[in-house]
N, C-alpha and C positions, 0 to 999 in steps of 0.2 A: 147138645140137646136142642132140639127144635124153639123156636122162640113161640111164648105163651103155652106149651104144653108139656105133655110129656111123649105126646104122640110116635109110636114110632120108635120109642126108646125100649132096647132090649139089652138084656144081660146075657152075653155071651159067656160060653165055657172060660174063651179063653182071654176074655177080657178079668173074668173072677181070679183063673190061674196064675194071671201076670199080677194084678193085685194080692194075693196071698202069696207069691214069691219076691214081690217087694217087700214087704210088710215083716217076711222069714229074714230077712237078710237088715233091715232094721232091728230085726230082736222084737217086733210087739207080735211075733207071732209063733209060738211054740211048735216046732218040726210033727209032733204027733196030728194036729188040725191040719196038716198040707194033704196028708190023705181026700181027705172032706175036698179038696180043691184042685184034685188031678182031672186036667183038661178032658179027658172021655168020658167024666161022669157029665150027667143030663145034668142039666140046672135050671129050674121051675123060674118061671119068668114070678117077679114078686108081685104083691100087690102095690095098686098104684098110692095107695095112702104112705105106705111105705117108705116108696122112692122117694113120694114127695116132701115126707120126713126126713129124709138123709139128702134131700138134694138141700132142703133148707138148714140143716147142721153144718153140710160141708161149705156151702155160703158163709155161714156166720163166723165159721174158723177161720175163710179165705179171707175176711175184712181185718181179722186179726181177734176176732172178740171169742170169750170164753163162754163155757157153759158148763150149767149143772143141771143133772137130768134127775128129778124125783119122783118115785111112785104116786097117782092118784088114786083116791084119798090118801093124805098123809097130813100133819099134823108137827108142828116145828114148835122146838124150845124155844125161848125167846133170847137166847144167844142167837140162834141159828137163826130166829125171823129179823134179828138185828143186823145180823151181815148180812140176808138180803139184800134189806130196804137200804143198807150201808147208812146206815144210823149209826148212835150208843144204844146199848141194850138201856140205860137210865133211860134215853128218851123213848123208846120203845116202849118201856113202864107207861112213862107216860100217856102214852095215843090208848095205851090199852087201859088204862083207870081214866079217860075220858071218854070210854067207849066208842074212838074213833076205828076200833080194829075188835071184833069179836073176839071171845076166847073162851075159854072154859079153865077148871083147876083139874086138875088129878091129884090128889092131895094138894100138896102146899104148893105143887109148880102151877103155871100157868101154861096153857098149851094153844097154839095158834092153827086152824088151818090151815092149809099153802093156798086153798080156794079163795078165803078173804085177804090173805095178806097179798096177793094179788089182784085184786077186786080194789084195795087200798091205794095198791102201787099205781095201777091204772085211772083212778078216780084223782088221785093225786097228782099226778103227768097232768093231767086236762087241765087241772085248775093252776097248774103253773104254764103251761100255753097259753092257755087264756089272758094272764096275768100279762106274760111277755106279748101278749099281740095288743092287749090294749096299750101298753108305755111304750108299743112301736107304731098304736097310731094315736098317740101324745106326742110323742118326738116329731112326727112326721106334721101334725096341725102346727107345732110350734117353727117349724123349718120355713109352714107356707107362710105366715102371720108376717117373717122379715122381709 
């Protein structure tokens, strides 16, 4: 792929066909879908929001890191907003009865966003940057002073 774009980037027949016949021969691709990917059918170039969506998934899996894809809007138990943030869901109680994390009840549950518990995650990152950039220019004044 071109450096800084996508420019120029096309989805050939027969670049899809070799990928759905790798894919068949793995097992994550069921014989009945190889139809859908016989090299003479036309194959509609995708949109580019698309690519640049799967260019950036297949990056993330090539670093080695996982992912989980969720509908927007959606709305997380606070089990599930706890292995998020990789918290305890106790602590999780917690931020959320200091109104550090928005929520609502549906009866007696409590229910999160993914919009704010993300909005948290990110707010929260910065302020631990921050944290680490100042005690690394503490460390650094203390190193010139000897």
């Amino acid at each position: 792929m071109p450096e800084g774009g996508l420019d120029g980037y096309e989805v050939t027949s027969e670049a899809l066909a070799s990928w759905c016949t790798t894919m068949s021969k793995l097992g994550r691709l069921r014989p009945p879908k190889m139809a859908a990917c016989h090299p003479s059918r036309r194959i509609p170039r995708p949109a580019r929001p698309a690519v640049q969506l799967l260019t950036g998934i297949l990056a993330e899996f090539a670093r080695g890191h996982t992912m989980t894809a969720y509908p927007i809007p959606t709305e997380l138990t606070t089990q599930e907003a706890a292995e998020l943030l990789n918290v305890s869901r106790p602590h999780l109680i917690s931020l959320l009865e200091r109104h550090e994390i928005p929520y609502h009840k549906v009866g007696t549950h409590r229910r999160i966003a993914l919009s704010d518990l993300l909005e948290y995650h990110r707010k929260s990152q910065a302020r631990r940057d921050a944290a680490l950039d100042e005690l690394a220019g503490l460390g650094q004044e203390l190193d010139s002073d000897d």
